[in-house]
C-alpha positions as CSV (number, residue, x, y, z in Angstrom):
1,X,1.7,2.2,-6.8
2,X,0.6,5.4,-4.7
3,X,-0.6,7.2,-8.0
4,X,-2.4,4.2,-9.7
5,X,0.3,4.0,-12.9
6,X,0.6,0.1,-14.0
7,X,2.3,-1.0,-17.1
8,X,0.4,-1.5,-20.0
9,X,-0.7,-4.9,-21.1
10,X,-1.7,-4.0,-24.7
11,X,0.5,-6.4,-27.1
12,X,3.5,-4.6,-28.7
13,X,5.7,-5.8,-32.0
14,X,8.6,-7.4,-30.7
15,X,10.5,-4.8,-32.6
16,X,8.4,-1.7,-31.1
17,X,8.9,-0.4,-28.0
18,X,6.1,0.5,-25.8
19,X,5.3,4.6,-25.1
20,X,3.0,3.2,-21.4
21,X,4.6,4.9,-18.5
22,X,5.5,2.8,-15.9
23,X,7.2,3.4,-12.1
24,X,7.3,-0.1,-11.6
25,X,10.2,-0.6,-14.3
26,X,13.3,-2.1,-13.3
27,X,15.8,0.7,-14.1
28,X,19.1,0.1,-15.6
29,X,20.1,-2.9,-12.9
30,X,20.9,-5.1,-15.9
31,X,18.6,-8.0,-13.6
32,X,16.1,-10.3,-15.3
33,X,12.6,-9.4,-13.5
34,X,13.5,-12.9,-11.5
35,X,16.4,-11.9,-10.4
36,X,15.2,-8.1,-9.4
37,X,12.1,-9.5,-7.3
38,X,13.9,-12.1,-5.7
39,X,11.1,-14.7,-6.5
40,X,13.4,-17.3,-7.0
41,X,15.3,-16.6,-3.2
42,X,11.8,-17.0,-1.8
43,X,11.0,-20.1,-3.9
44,X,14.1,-22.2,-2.4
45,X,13.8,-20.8,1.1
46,X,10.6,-22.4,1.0
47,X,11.3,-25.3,-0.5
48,X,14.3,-25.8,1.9
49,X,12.0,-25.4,4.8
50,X,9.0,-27.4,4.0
51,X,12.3,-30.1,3.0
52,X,13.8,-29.8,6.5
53,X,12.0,-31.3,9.2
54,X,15.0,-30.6,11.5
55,X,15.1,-26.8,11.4
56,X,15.2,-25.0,14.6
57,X,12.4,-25.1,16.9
58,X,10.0,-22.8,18.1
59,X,11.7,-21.8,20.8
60,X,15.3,-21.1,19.1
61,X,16.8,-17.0,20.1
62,X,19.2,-15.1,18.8
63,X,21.4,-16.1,21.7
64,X,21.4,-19.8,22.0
65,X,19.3,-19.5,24.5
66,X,15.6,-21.5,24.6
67,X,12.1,-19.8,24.6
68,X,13.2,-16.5,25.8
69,X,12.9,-14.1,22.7
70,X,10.5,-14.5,20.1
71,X,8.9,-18.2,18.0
72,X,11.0,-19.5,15.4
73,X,7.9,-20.9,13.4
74,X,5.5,-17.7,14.0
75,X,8.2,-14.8,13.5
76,X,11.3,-15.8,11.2
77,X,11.9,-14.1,8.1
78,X,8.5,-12.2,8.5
79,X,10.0,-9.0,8.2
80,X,12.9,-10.1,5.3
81,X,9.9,-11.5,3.1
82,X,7.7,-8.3,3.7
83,X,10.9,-6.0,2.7
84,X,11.7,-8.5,0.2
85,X,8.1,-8.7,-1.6
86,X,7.4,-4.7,-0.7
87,X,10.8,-3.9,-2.5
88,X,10.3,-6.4,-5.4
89,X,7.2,-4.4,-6.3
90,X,8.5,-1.1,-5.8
91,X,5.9,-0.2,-2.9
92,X,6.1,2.6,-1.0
93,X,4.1,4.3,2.0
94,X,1.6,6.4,1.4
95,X,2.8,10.3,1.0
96,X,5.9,8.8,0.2
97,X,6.9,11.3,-2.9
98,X,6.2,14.7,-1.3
99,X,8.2,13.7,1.9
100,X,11.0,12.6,-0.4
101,X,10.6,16.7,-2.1
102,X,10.3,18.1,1.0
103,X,14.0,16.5,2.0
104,X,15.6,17.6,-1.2
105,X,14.4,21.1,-0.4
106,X,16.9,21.4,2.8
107,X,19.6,19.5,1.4
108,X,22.0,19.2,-1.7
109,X,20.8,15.7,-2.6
110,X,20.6,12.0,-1.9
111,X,22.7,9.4,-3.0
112,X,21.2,6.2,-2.9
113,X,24.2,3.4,-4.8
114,X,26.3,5.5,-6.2
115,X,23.5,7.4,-8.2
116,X,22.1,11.2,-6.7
117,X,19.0,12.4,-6.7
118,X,19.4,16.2,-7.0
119,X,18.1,19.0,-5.0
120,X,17.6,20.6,-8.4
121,X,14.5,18.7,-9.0
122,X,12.6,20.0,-6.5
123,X,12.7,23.5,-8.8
124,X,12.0,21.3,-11.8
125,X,9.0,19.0,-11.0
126,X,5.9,19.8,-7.7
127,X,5.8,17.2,-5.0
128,X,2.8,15.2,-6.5
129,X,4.0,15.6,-9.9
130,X,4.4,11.9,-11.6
131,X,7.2,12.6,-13.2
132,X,8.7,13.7,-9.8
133,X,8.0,9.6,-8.9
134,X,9.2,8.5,-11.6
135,X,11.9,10.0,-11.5
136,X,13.0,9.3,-7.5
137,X,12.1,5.5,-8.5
138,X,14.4,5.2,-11.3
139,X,17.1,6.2,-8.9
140,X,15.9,3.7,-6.5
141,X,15.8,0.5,-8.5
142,X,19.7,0.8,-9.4
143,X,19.4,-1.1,-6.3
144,X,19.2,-5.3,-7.5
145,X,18.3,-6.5,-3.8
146,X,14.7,-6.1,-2.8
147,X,15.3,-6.3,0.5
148,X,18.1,-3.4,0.6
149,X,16.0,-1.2,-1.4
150,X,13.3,-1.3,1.1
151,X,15.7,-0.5,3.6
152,X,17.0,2.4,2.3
153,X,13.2,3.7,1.6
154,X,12.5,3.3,5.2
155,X,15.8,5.4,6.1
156,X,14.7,8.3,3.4
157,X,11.2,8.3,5.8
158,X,13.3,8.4,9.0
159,X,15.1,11.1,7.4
160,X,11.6,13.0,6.6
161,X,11.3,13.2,10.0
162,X,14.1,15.9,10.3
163,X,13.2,17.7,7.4
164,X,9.8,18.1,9.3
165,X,11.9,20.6,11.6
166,X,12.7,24.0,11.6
167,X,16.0,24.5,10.3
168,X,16.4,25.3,6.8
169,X,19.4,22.8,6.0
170,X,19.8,19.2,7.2
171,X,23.5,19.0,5.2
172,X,25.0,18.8,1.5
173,X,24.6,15.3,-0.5
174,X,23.4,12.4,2.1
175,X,24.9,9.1,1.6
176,X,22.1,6.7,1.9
177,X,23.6,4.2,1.8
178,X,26.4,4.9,4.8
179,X,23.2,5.8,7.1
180,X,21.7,2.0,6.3
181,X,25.1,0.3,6.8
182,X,26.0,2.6,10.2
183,X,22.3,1.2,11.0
184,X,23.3,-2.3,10.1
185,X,26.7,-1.9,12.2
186,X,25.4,-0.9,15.2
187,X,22.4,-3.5,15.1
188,X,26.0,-5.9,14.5
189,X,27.1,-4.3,18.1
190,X,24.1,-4.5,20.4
191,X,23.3,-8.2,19.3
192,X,27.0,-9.7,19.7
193,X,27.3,-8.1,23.0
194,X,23.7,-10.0,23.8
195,X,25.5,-12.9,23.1
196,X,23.8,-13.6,19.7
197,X,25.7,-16.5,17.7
198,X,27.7,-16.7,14.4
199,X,24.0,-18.0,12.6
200,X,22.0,-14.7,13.9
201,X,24.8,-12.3,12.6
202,X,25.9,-13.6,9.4
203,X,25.6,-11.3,6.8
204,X,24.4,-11.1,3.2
205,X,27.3,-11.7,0.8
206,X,26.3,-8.8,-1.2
207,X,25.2,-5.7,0.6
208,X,26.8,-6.7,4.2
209,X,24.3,-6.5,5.6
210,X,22.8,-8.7,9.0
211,X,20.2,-11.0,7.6
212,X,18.7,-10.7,10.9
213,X,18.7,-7.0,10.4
214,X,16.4,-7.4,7.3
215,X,14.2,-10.0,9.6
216,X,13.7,-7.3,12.2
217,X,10.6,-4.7,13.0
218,X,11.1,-1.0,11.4
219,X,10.5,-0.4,15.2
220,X,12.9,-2.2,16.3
């Protein structure tokens, strides 16, 4: 998205396969396209809240409690459908690519599910080379679930933030992964001590993480 590279839509042979470049491609996930965007989760949450006239109020909190932390209507699943949608299209911020070079530079790699991205490459490809993209988002859609993915590009930025330092190493091969879920486990912490109920800290079935974790501000 940040270098302008969309697939091509020329028609093919069924039996060719298409030379366009693409960094939107899925990756080796083994998803269908529906499944890897999540369309089909959004299209049944909506369906099952335009079906429920009895869904929680306006004024339902994370703790039970009645009009004292944020509007049910205006502010729920704001943030899960932005990561969701952002992460089904691969988006990224701005200046995303160099930041992600500069980090390899002071460390040994990152491993983002199981899969490294190698410190190596930074003496292979330049910071705004394509093929430096392409190559940091084929390593970031192993990742099925939208939502996670954007998650764990938002903790690669937070990490960019230490690379910005001066020390010349920030550690060997950084787990991705264990920095989102420590994230995720502490979010767990603060809320239950709050006195948040069962609903607010359930968590997804297939990363473990808080689905009110995914529905909250990158601010916090």
């Amino acid at each position: 998205k940040e270098f302008g590279v969309e697939k091509s839509m020329r028609p093919v042979e069924s039996s060719a396969v298409s030379p366009a470049v693409s960094i939107h491609e899925m990756g080796h996930t083994g998803a269908t396209k529906v499944e890897r965007s999540g369309i089909n989760r959004l299209r049944i949450e909506m369906k099952q809240r335009c079906s429920n006239p009895s869904s929680p109020s306006s004024t339902l909190s994370p703790t039970g409690s009645s009009g004292t932390h944020f509007s049910w209507d205006d502010h729920h699943g704001q943030w899960l459908r932005r990561r969701r949608l952002d992460g089904a299209i691969n988006r990224v911020p701005v200046g995303f690519y160099p930041k992600v070079w500069k980090v390899l530079q002071k460390c040994h790699g990152l491993s983002i599910d199981g899969y490294v991205l190698p410190s190596s490459t930074t003496r292979e490809m330049t910071p705004c080379e394509i093929k430096f993209a392409v190559h940091v988002e084929s390593v970031l859609n192993h990742v099925p679930q939208p939502e996670y993915r954007q998650l764990l590009v938002e903790a690669i930025l937070v990490l960019t933030i230490i690379s910005d330092m001066e020390v010349d190493s920030i550690g060997g091969i950084i787990h991705m992964d264990r920095i989102v879920h420590l994230a995720n486990d502490l979010f767990h912490q603060d809320q239950k001590a709050l006195g948040a109920t069962d609903y607010f800290l359930e968590r997804d079935t297939a990363t473990g993480i808080c689905n009110f974790f995914y529905d909250s501000a990158p601010s916090g």
